[in-house]
C-alpha positions in Angstrom: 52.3 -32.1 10.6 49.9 -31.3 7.3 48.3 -34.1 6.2 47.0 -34.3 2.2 44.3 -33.5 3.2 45.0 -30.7 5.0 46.8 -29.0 2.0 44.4 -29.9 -0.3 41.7 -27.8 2.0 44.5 -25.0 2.1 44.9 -25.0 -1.7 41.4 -24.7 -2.3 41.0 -21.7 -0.3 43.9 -19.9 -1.2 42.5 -20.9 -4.8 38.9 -19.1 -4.0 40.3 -16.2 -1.8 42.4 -15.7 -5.7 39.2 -15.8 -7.5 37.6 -13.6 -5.1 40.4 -11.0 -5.1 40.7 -11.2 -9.3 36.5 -10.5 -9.0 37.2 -7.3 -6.4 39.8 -6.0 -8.8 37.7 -6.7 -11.7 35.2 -4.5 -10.1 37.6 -2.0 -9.0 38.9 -1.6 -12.0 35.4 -0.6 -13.8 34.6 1.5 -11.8 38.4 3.3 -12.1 37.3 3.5 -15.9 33.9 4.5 -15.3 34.8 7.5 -13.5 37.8 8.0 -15.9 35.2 8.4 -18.6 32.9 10.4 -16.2 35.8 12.5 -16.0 37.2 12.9 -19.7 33.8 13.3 -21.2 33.9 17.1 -21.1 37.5 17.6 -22.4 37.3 18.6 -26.0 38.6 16.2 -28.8 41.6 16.4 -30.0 40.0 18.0 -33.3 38.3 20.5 -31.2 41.4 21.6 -29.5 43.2 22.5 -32.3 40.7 24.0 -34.4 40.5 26.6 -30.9 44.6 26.7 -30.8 44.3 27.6 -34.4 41.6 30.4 -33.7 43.6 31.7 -30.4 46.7 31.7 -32.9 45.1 33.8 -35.9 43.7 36.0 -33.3 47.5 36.7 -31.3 48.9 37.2 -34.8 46.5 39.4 -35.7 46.7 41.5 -32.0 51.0 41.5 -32.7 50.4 42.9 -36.4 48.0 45.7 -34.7 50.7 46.4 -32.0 53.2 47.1 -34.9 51.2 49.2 -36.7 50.0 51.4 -33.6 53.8 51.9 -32.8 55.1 52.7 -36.5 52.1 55.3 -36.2 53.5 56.4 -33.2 56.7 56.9 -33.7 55.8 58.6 -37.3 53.7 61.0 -35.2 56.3 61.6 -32.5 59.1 62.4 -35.5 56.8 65.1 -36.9 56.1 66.6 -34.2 59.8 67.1 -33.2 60.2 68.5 -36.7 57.4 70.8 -35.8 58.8 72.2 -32.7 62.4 72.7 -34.3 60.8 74.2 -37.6 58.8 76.3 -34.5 62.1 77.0 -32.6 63.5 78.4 -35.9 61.0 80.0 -36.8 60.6 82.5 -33.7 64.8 82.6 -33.3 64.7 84.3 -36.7 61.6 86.8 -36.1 62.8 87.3 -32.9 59.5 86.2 -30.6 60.0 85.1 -26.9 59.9 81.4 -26.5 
């Protein structure tokens, strides 16, 4: 059987070995955050990223706007030049020239 005394010398080291793990943690911890803020330091700020997304933006809208006008160009060129070749067809059909 435990006597007082014995209980009081297993409270104490349960005691330390608590004050010893807290300190290991403690320690643990810092360094955790250390190398968290080792890590993070080259990540932009949150200004810096949106003043980019708002450049990448502009510059998609403004590729998109170019796509559309390259392909109303397009097809404006592609109706003429069907016009052309039917005004041609015509043409020769009624001065009888060989196609």
């Amino acid at each position: 059987m435990l006597t007082k005394t014995d209980l009081t010398q297993i409270k104490l080291l349960l005691v330390s070995n608590n004050s010893q793990l807290y300190k290991e943690f403690g320690e643990i911890k810092e360094s955790i955050i250390e190398e968290i803020k080792d890590q993070i330091k080259y990540l932009p700020t949150r200004e810096e990223y949106y003043n980019s997304m708002d450049k990448l933006m502009k510059e998609v809208m403004a590729s998109r706007e170019t796509q559309e006008i390259i392909g109303d160009k397009f097809s404006e060129q592609t109706d003429k030049l069907e016009n052309h070749e039917e005004r041609i067809e015509n043409l020769e059909t009624k001065i009888d020239l060989p196609a």
